[in-house]
C-alpha positions in Angstrom: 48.3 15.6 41.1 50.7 14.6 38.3 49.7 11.9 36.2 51.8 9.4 34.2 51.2 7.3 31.2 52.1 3.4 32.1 53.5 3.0 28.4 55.5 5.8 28.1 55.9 7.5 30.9 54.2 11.1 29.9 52.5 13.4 32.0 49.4 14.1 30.8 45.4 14.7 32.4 44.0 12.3 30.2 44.7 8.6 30.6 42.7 5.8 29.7 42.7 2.7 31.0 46.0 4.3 32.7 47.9 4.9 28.9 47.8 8.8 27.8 46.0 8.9 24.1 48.7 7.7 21.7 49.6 4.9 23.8 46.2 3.9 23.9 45.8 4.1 20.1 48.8 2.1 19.6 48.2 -0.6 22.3 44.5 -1.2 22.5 42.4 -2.6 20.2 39.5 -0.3 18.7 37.5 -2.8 17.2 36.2 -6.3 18.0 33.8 -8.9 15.4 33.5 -12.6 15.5 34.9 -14.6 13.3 32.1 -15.7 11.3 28.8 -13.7 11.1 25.5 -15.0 9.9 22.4 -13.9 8.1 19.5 -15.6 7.2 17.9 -14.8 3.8 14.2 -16.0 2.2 15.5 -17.1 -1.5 12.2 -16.3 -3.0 10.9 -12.7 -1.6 14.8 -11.6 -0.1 12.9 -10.4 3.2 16.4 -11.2 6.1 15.3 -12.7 9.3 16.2 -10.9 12.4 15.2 -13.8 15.4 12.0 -15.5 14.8 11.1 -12.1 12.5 11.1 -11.7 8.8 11.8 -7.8 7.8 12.0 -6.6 4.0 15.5 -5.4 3.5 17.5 -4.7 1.1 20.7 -7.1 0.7 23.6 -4.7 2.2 21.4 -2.8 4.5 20.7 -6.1 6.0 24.5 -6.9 6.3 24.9 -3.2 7.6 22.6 -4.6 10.2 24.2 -7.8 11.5 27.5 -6.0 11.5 26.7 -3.1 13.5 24.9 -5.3 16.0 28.5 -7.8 16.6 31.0 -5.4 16.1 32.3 -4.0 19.4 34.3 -0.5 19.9 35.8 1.3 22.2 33.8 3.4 24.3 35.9 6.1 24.1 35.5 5.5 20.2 32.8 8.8 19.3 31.5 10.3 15.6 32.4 6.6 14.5 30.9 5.7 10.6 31.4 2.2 9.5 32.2 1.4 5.8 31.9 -2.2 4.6 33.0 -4.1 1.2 31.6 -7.2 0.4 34.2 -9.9 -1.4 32.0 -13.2 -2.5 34.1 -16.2 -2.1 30.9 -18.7 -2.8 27.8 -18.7 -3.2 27.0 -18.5 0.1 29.9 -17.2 1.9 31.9 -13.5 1.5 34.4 -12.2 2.5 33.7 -8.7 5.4 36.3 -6.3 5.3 34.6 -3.3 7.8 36.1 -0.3 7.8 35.5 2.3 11.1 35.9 6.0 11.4 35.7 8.4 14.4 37.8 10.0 16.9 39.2 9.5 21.0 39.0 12.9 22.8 39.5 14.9 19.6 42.3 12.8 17.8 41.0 11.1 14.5 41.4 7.6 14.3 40.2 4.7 11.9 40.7 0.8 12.2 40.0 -2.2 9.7 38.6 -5.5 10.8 37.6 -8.7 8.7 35.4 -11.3 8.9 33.4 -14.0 7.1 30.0 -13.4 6.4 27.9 -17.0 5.6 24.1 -16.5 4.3 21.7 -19.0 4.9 19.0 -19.3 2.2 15.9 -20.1 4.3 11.9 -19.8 2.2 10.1 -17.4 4.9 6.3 -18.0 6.3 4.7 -15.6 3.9 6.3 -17.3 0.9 5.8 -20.8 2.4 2.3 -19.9 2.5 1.8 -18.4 -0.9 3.4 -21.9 -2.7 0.9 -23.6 -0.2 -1.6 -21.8 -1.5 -2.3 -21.1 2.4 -5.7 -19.1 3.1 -7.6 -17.7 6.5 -10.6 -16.0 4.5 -12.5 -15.6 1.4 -14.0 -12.1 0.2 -17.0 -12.7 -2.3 -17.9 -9.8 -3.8 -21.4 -10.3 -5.7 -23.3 -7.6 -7.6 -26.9 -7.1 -9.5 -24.8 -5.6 -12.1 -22.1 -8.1 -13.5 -20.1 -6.1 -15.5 -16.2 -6.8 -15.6 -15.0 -3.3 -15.2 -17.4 -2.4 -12.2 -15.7 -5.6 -10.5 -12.2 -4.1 -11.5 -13.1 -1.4 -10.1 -13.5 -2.8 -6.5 -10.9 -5.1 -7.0 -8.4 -2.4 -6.9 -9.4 -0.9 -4.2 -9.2 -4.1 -2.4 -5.6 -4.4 -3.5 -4.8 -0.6 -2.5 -5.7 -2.0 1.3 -3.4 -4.7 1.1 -0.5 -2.9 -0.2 -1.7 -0.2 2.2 -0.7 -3.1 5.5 2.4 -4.7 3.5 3.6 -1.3 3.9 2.9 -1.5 7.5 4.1 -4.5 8.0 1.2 -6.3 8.0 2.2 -9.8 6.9 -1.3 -10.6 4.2 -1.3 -11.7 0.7 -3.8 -12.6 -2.1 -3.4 -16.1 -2.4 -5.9 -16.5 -5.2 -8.5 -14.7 -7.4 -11.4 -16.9 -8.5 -14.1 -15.8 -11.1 -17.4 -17.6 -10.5 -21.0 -17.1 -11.7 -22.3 -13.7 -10.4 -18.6 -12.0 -9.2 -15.5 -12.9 -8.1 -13.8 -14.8 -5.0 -10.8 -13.3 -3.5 -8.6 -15.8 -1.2 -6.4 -13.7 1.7 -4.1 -15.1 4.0 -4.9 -13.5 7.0 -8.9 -13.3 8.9 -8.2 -10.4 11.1 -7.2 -8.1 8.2 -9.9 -9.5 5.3 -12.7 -8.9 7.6 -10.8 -5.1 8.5 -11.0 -5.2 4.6 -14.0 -6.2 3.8 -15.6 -3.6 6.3 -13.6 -1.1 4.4 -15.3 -2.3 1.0 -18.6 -2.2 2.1 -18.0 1.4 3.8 -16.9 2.1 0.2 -19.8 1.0 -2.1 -22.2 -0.1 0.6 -24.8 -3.2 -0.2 -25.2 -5.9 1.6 -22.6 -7.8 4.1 -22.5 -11.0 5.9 -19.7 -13.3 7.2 -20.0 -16.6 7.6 -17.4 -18.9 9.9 -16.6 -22.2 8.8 -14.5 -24.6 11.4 -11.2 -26.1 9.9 -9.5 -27.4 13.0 -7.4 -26.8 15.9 -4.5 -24.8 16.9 -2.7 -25.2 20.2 -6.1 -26.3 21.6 -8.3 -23.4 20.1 -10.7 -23.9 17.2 -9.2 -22.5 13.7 -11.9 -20.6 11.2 -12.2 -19.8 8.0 -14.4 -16.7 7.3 -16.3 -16.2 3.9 -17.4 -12.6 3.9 -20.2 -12.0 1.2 -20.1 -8.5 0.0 -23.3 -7.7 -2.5 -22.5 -4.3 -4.3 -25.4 -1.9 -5.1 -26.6 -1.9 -8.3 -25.7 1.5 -8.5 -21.8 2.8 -9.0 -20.0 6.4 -9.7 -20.6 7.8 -13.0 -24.1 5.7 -13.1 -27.1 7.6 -14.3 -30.2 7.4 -11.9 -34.0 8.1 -11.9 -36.6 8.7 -9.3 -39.3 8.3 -11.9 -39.3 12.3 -12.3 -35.7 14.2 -12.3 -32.3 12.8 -14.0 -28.9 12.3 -12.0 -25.2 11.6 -12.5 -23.7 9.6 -9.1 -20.6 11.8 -9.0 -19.5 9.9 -5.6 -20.1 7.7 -2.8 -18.4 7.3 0.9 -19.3 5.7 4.0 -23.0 6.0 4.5 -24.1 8.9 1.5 -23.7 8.9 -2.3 -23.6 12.4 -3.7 -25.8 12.7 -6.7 -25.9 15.6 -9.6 -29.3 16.6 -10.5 -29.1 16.7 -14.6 -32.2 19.1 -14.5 -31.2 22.3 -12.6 -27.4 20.9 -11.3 -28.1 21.0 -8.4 -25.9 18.8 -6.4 -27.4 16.7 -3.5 -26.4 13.7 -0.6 -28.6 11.1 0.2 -28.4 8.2 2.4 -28.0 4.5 1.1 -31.1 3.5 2.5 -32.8 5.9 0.4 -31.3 5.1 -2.8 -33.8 2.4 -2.7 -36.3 4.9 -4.8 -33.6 5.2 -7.8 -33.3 2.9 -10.6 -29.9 2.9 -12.8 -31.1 3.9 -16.3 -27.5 3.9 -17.7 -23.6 3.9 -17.1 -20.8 6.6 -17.8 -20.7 5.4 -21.3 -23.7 7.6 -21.7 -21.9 10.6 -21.7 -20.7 12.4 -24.9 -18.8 14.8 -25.7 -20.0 17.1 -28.1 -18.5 20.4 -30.5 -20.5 23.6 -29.6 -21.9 25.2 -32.4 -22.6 28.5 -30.6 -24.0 30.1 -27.0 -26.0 32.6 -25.5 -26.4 33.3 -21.7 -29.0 30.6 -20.9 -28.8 28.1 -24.4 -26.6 26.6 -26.0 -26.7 25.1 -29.1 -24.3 22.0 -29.5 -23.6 19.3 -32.2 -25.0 15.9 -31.7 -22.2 13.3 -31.5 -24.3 10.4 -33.2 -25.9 12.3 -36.4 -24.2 15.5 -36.2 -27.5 17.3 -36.1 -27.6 20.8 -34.3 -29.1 20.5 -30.6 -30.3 23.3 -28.7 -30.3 23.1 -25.0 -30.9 25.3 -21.8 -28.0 26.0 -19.5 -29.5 25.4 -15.7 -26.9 28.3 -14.8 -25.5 31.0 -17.0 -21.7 29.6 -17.4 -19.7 29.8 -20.3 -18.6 26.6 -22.0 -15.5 26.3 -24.0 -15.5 24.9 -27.5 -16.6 21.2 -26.4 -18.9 20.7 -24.0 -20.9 17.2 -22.7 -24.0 15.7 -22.9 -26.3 12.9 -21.6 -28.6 11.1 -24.0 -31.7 9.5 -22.2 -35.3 8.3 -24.1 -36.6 10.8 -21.5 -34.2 13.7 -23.4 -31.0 15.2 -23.9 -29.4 16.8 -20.6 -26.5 19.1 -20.4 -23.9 18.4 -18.0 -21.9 21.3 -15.7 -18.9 22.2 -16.8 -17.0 20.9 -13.8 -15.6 17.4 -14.3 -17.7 14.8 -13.0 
């Protein structure tokens, strides 16, 4: 069966909508966009709201965006790539020129379309928050030990979780970091994921944990909270120095439920459970350790130079290793102890 182009009369056994390919081309339009699009943008943080949902985007992906979800094409239109240049005519309104690429049953084609793009500047609920000073929950993080860098030190890590759910997604923020008598108070936005993060702190260093619920008001007919969670840090840390009253130790690590201890003596490297750290007193910090020249070796001594009067020290290597021309050393009133040469 013949068939005919209605345009221009050509036999062909392609037609669509009843025109053969040129014809089709020529007569029908490829592309289709409002008049007017519009995209809603948070002045402060630049996150673009898609429906009642903020996303972080960046300025022309989100234009990308909104354009590719008005435009229609053809849907014989296939391989299609849209180009777009962005012409600001004020400070809130530009100018859309969109430019389309693909091809109709093999033939190349491309099209150019305009329209106005108008951005709404619109603070979103994270940032409306942060100027509010807006909190769900308090951290405290307490120690027997107040020292600013072992405070730093879990602060951090506190912050790595947060960044860790921005990333996801997760809509949380710091909205303030107090420093009171005996630690430091940490105000986040958001109850669910403090509490996920203040399990992950104490699964960190351990100590004690407690949370305690305080009643603000009501929300759509359910009671609101607002959680303090205490977190009391051991009094011991990594790169502490330990004693049970006989042996020496450096605490090289800790995680979940074990801390994994160096014993200065024979090197020997052991894992205890918290709950047994109990028989180990802190009898110094990291600062202890010095580094030191060595004046010479032999297969089990070594005789270094002490870092504080530059006296010769002779020590006995737990293992036979060879050291290099430095190696490190622990002062204690108990003795001098000579560290592995791994780094700890």
């Amino acid at each position: 069966m013949k068939l005919f182009c209605v345009e221009c009369g050509k036999e062909t056994n392609n037609l669509l909508n009843g025109m053969c390919i040129d014809c089709y081309i020529k007569r029908e339009k490829l592309v289709k966009i409002p008049g007017r699009l519009h995209l809603t943008i948070c002045p402060t943080c630049g996150s673009v709201r898609y429906k009642r949902e903020w996303k972080k985007k960046e300025f022309k992906d989100a234009v990308k965006e909104v354009v590719e979800k008005a435009i229609v094409v053809s849907p014989y239109l296939e391989n299609k790539e849209i180009e777009i240049d962005l012409i600001r005519k004020g400070k809130t309104l530009y100018e859309c020129k969109i430019f389309l690429n693909g091809s109709i049953k093999g033939k190349s084609v491309n099209s150019e379309v305009c329209t106005e793009l108008l951005v709404e500047k619109k603070t979103c609920l994270t940032c409306s928050r942060k100027a509010g000073k807006y909190f769900e929950a308090i951290i405290q993080l307490r120690t027997e030990r107040e020292e600013e860098h072992r405070f730093q030190e879990v602060l951090e890590e506190l912050k790595t979780f947060i960044r860790e759910y921005q990333l996801e997604g997760r809509d949380v923020f710091i909205t303030n970091i107090k420093k009171v008598k005996g630690g430091i108070d940490v105000y986040l936005s958001d109850n669910h994921l403090a509490k996920k993060i203040a399990q992950d702190i104490h699964s960190r260093y351990g100590g004690e944990k407690k949370a305690s619920p305080k009643l603000v008001g009501l929300k759509d007919g359910k009671r609101v909270y607002r959680v303090t969670y205490l977190i009391r840090l051991p009094s011991y840390t990594t790169g502490d120095i330990l004693s049970d009253g006989k042996d020496f130790y450096y605490l090289k690590s800790m995680d979940g439920k074990k801390v994994h201890i160096v014993n200065l003596m024979n090197w020997l490297e052991l894992t205890c459970e918290r709950k047994f750290m109990k028989n180990f007193s802190v009898v110094g910090s990291r600062e202890m350790i010095k580094e030191t020249i060595v004046v010479s070796q032999s297969k089990e001594e070594i005789q270094v130079m002490d870092p504080d009067n530059y006296k010769t020290i002779e020590l006995r290597k737990p293992r036979s290793v060879h050291f290099g021309r430095t190696a490190r050393i622990v002062k204690t009133e108990n003795g001098i102890f000579l560290l592995p040469t791994q780094k700890l």
